[in-house]
TORTORKOL-832035 format. One record per residue (C-alpha): x, y, z; residue number from 1; residue in one letter. Coordinates in nm, 4 decimals. Layout:
<recs>
<rec><x>X</x><y>Y</y><z>Z</z><nr>NUM</nr><rest>a</rest></rec>
...
</recs>
This chain:
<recs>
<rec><x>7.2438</x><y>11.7464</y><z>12.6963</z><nr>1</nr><rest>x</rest></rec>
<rec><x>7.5386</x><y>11.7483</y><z>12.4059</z><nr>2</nr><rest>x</rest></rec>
<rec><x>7.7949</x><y>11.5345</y><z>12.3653</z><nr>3</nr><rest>x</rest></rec>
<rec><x>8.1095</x><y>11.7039</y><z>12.3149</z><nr>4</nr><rest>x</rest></rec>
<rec><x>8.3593</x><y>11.4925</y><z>12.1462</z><nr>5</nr><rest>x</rest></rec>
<rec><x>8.7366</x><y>11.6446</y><z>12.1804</z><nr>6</nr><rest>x</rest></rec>
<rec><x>8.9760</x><y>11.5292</y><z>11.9142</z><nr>7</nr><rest>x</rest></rec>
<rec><x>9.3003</x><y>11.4793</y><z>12.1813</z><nr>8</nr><rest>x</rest></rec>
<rec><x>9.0693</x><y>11.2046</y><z>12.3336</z><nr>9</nr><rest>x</rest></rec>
<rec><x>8.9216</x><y>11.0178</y><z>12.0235</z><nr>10</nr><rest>x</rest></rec>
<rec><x>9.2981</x><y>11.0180</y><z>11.9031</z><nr>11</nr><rest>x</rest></rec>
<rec><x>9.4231</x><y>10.8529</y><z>12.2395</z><nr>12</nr><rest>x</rest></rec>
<rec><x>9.1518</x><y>10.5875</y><z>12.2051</z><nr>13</nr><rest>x</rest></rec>
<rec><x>9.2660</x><y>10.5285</y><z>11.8842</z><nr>14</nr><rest>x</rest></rec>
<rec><x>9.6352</x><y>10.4299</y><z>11.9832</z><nr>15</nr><rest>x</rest></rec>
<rec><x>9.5193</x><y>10.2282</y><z>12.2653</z><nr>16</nr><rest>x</rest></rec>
<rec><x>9.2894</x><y>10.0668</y><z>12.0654</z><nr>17</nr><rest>x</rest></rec>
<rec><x>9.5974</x><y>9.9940</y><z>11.8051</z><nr>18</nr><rest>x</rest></rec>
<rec><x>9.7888</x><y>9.8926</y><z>12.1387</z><nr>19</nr><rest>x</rest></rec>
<rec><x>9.5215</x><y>9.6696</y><z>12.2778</z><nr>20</nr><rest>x</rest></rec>
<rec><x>9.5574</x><y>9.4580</y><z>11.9856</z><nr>21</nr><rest>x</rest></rec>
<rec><x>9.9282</x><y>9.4355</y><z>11.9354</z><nr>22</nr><rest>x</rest></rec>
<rec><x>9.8584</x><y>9.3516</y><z>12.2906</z><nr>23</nr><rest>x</rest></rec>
<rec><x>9.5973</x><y>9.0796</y><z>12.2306</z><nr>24</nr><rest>x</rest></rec>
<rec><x>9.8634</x><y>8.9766</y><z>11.9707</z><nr>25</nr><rest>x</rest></rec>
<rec><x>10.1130</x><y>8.9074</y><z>12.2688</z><nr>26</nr><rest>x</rest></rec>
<rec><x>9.9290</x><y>8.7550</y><z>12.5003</z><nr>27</nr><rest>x</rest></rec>
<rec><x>9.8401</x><y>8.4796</y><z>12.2062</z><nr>28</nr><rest>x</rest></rec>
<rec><x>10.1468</x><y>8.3961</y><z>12.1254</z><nr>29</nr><rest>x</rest></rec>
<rec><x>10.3270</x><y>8.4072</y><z>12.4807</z><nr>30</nr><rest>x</rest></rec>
<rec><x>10.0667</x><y>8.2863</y><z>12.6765</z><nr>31</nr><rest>x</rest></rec>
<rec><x>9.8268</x><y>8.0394</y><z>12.4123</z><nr>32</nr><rest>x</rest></rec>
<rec><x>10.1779</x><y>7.9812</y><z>12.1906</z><nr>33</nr><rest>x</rest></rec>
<rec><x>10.0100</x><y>8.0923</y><z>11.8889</z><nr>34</nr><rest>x</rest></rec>
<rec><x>10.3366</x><y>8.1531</y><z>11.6928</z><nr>35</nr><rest>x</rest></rec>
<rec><x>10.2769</x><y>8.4727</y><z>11.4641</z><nr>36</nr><rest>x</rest></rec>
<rec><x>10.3952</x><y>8.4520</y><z>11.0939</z><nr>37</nr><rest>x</rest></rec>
<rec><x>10.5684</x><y>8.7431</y><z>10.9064</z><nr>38</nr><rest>x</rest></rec>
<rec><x>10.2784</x><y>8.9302</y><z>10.8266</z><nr>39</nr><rest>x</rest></rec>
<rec><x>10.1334</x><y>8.8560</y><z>11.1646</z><nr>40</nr><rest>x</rest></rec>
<rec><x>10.4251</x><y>9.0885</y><z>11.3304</z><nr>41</nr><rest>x</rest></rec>
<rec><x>10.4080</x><y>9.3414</y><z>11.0170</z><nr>42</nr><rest>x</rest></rec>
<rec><x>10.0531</x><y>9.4050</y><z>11.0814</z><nr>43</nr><rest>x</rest></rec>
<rec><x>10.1706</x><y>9.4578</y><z>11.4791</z><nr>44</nr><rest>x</rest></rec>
<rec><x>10.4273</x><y>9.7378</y><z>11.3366</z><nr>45</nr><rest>x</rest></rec>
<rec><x>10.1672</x><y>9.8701</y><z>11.1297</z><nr>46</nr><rest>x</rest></rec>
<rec><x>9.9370</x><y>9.8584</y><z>11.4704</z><nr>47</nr><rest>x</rest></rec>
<rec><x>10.2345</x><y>10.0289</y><z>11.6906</z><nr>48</nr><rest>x</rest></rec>
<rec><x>10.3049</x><y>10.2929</y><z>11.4250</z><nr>49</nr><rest>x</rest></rec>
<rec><x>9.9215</x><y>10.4030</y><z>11.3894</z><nr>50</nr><rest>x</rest></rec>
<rec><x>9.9454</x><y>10.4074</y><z>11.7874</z><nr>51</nr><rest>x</rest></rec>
<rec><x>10.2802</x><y>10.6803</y><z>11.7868</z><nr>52</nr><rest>x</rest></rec>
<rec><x>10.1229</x><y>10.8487</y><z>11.5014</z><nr>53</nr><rest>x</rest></rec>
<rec><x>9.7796</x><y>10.8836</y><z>11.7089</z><nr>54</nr><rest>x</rest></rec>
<rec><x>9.9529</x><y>11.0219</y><z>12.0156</z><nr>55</nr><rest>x</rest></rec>
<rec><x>10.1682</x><y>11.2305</y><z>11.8901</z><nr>56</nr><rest>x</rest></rec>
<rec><x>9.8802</x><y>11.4021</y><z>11.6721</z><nr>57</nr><rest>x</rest></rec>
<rec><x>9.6785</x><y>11.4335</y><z>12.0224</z><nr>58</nr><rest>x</rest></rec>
<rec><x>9.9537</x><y>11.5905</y><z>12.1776</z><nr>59</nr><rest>x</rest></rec>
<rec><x>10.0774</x><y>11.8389</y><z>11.8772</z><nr>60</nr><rest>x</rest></rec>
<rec><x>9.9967</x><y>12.1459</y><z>11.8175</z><nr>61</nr><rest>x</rest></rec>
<rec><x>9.6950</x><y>12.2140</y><z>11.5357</z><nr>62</nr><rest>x</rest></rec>
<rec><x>9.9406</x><y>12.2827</y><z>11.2745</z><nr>63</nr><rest>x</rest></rec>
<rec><x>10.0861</x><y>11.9357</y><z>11.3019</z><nr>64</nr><rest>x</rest></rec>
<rec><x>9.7845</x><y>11.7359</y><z>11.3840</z><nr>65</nr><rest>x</rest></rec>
<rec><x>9.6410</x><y>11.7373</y><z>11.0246</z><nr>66</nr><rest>x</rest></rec>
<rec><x>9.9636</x><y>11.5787</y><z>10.8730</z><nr>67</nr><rest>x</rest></rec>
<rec><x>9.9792</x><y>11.3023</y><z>11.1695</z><nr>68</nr><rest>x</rest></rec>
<rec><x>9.6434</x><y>11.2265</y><z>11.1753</z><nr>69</nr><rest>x</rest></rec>
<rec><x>9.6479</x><y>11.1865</y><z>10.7952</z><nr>70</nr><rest>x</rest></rec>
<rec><x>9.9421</x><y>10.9638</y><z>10.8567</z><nr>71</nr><rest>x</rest></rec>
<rec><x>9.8002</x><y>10.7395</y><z>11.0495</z><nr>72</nr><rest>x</rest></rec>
<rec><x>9.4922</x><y>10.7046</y><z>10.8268</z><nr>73</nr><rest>x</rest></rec>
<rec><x>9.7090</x><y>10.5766</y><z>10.5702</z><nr>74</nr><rest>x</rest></rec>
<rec><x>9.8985</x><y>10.3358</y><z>10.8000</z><nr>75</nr><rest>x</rest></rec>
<rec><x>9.4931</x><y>10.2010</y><z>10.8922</z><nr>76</nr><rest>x</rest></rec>
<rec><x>9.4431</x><y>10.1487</y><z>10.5559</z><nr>77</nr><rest>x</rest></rec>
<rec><x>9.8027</x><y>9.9937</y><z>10.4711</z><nr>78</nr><rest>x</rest></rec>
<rec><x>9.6694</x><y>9.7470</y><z>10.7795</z><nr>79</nr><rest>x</rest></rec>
<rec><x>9.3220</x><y>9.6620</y><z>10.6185</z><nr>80</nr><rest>x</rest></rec>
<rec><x>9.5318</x><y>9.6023</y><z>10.2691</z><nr>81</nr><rest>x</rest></rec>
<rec><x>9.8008</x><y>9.3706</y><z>10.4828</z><nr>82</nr><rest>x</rest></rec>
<rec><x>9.5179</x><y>9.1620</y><z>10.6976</z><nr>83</nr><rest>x</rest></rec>
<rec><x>9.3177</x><y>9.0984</y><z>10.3204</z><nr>84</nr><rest>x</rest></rec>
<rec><x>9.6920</x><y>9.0126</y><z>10.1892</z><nr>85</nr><rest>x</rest></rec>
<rec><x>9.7579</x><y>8.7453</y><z>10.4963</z><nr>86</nr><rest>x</rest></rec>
<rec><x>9.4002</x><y>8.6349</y><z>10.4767</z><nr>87</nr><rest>x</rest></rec>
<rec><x>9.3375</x><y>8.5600</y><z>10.1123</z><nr>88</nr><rest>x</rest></rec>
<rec><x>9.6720</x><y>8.5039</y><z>9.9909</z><nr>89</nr><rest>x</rest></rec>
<rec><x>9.9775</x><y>8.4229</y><z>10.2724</z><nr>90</nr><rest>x</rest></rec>
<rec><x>9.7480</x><y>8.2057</y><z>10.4674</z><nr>91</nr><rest>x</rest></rec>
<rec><x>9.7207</x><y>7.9303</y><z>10.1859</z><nr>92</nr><rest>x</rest></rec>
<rec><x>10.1311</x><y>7.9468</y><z>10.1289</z><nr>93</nr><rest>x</rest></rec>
<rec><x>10.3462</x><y>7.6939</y><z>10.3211</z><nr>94</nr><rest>x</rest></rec>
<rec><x>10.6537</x><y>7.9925</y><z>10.3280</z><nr>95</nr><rest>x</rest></rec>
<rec><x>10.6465</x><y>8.3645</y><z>10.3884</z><nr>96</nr><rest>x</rest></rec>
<rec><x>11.0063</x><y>8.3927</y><z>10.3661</z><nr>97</nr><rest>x</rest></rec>
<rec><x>11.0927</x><y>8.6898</y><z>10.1613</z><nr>98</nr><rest>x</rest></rec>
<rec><x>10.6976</x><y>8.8530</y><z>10.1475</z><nr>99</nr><rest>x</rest></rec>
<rec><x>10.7222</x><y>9.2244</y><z>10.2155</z><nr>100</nr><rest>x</rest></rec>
<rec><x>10.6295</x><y>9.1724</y><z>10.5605</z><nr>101</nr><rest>x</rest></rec>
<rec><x>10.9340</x><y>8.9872</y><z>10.6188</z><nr>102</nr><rest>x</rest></rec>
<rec><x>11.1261</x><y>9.2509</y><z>10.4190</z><nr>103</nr><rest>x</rest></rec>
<rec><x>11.0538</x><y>9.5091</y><z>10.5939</z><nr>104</nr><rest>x</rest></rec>
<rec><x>11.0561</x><y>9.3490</y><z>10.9530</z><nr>105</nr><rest>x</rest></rec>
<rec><x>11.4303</x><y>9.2309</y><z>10.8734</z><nr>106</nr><rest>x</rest></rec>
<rec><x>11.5227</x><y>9.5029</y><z>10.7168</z><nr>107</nr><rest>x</rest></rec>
<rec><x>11.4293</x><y>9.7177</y><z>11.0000</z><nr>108</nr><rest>x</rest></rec>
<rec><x>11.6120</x><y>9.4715</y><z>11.2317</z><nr>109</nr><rest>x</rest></rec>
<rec><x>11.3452</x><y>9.4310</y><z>11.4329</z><nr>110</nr><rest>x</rest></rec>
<rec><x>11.3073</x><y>9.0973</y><z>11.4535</z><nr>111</nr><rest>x</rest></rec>
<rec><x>11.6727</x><y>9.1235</y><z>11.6148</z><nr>112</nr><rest>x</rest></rec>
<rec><x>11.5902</x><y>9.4252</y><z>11.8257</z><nr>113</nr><rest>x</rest></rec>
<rec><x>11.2893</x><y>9.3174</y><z>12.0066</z><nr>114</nr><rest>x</rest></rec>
<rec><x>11.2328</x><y>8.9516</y><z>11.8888</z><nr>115</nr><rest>x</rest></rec>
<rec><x>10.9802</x><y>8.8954</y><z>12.1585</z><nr>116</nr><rest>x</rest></rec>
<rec><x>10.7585</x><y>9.1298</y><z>11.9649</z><nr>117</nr><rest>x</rest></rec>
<rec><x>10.8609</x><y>9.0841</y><z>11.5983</z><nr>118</nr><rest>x</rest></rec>
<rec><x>11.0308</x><y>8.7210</y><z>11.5121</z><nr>119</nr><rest>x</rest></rec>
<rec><x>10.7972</x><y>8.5287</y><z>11.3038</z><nr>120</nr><rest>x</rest></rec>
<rec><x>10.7904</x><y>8.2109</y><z>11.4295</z><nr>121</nr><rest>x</rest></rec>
<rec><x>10.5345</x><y>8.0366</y><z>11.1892</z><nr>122</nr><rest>x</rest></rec>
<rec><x>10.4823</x><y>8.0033</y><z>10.8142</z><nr>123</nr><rest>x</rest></rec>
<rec><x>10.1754</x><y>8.1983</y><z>10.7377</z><nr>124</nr><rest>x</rest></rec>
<rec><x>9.9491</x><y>7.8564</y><z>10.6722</z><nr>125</nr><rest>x</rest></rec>
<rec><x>10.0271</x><y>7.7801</y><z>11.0441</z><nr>126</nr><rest>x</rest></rec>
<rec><x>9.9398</x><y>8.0936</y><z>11.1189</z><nr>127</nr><rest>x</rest></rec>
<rec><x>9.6111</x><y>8.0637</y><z>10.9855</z><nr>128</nr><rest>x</rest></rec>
<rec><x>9.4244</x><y>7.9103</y><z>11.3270</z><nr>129</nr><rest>x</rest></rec>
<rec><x>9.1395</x><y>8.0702</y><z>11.4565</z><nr>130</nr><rest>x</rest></rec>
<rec><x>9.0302</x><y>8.2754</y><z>11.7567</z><nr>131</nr><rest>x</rest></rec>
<rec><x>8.6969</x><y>8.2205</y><z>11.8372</z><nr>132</nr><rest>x</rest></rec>
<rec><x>8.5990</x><y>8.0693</y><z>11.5208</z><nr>133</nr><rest>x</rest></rec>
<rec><x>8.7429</x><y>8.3839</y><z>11.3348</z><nr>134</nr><rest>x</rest></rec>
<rec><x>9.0825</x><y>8.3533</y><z>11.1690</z><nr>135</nr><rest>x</rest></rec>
<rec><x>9.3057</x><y>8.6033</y><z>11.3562</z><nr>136</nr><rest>x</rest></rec>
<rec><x>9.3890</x><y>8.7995</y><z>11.0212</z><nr>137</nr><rest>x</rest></rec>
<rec><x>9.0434</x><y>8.8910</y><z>11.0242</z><nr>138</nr><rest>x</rest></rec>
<rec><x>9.0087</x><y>8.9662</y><z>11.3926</z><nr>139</nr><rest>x</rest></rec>
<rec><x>9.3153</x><y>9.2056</y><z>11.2529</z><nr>140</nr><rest>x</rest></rec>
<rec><x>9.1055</x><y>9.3104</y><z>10.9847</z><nr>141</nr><rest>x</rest></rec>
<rec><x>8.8271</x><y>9.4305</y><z>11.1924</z><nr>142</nr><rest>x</rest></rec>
<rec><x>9.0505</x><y>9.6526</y><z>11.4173</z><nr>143</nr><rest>x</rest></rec>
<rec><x>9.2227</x><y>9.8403</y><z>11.1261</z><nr>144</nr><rest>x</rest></rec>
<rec><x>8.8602</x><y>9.9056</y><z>10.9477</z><nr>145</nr><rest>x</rest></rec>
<rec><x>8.7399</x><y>10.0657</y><z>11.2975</z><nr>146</nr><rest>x</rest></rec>
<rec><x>9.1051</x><y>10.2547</y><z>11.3331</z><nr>147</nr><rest>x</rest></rec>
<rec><x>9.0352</x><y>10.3623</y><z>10.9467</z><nr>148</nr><rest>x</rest></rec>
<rec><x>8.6835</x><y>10.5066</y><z>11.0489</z><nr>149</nr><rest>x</rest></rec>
<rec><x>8.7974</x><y>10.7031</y><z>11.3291</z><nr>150</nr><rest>x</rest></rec>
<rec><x>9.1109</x><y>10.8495</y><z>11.2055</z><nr>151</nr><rest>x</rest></rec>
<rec><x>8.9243</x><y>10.9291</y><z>10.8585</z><nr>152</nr><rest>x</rest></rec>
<rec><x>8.6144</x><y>11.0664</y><z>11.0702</z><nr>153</nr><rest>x</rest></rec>
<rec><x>8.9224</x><y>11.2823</y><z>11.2460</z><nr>154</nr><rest>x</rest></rec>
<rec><x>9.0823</x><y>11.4048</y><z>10.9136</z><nr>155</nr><rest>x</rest></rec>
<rec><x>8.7250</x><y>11.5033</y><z>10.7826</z><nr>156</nr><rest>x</rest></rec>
<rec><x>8.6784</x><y>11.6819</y><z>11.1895</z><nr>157</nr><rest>x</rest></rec>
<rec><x>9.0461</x><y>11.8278</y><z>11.1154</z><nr>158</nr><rest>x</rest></rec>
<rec><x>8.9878</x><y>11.9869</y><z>10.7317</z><nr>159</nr><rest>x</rest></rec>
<rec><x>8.6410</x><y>12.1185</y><z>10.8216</z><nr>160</nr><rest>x</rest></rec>
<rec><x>8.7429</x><y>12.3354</y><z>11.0792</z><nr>161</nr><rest>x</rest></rec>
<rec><x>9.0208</x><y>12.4977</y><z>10.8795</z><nr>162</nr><rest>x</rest></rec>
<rec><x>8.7966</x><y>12.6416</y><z>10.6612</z><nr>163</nr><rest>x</rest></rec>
</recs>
């Protein structure tokens, strides 16, 4: 028997995968008041953009899927580069006030717009706690390398069979 793998459906796992953890994100902070820290709710942007980027690719035509699923490729690996960045650097600074996270979360207005979702609450060292033993930046980590392996194994899928 052959497994046939369809592209529409690996890109739909990909968003929900991106959406199960902006969703795991949610649920520890609203339900275990874990209290995210700038780059905690960039990294859930980053996670919700990947997601709209997935979808959209799945749904588009094949002309458009190569640019979208390229797209969100990038935005996996602008997550693994923002997860190291809160891990090895934020976490051991008392303020994240003015980080490019924050930046770009203000700037956007999203903290004001949906500030369930996007207020940082916490300075990045008290953001730092673990989950499971595992700091949550790289629980973040982890889900942005798998995201970067499937939407690079689809770009690969995508460029092979233009030519």
């Amino acid at each position: 028997m052959r497994l046939v793998i369809r592209l529409p459906q690996v890109l739909v796992g990909a968003a929900l995968l991106a959406l199960a953890a902006v969703g795991a994100a949610l649920v520890s902070q609203h339900v275990f008041e874990m209290l995210p820290c700038p780059w905690c709710v960039f990294q859930r942007l980053v996670f919700i953009v990947i997601a709209v980027l997935a979808l959209a690719a799945a749904a588009a035509p094949r002309v458009l899927r190569l640019p979208l699923v390229g797209l969100a490729a990038a935005m996996s690996f602008a997550g693994i580069a923002a997860a190291l960045w809160q891990q090895f650097h934020a976490s051991k600074q008392l303020s994240c006030d003015t980080t490019l996270a924050d930046r770009i979360v203000s700037g956007l207005k999203l903290d004001a717009l949906v500030p369930d979702v996007f207020m940082a609450l916490a300075s990045c060292a008290d953001a730092s706690a673990p989950l499971l033993g595992v700091p949550y930046a790289v629980w973040s980590l982890t889900v942005f390398t798998l995201l970067a392996l499937v939407l690079t194994w689809a770009l690969r899928f995508l460029l092979r069979s233009r030519s």
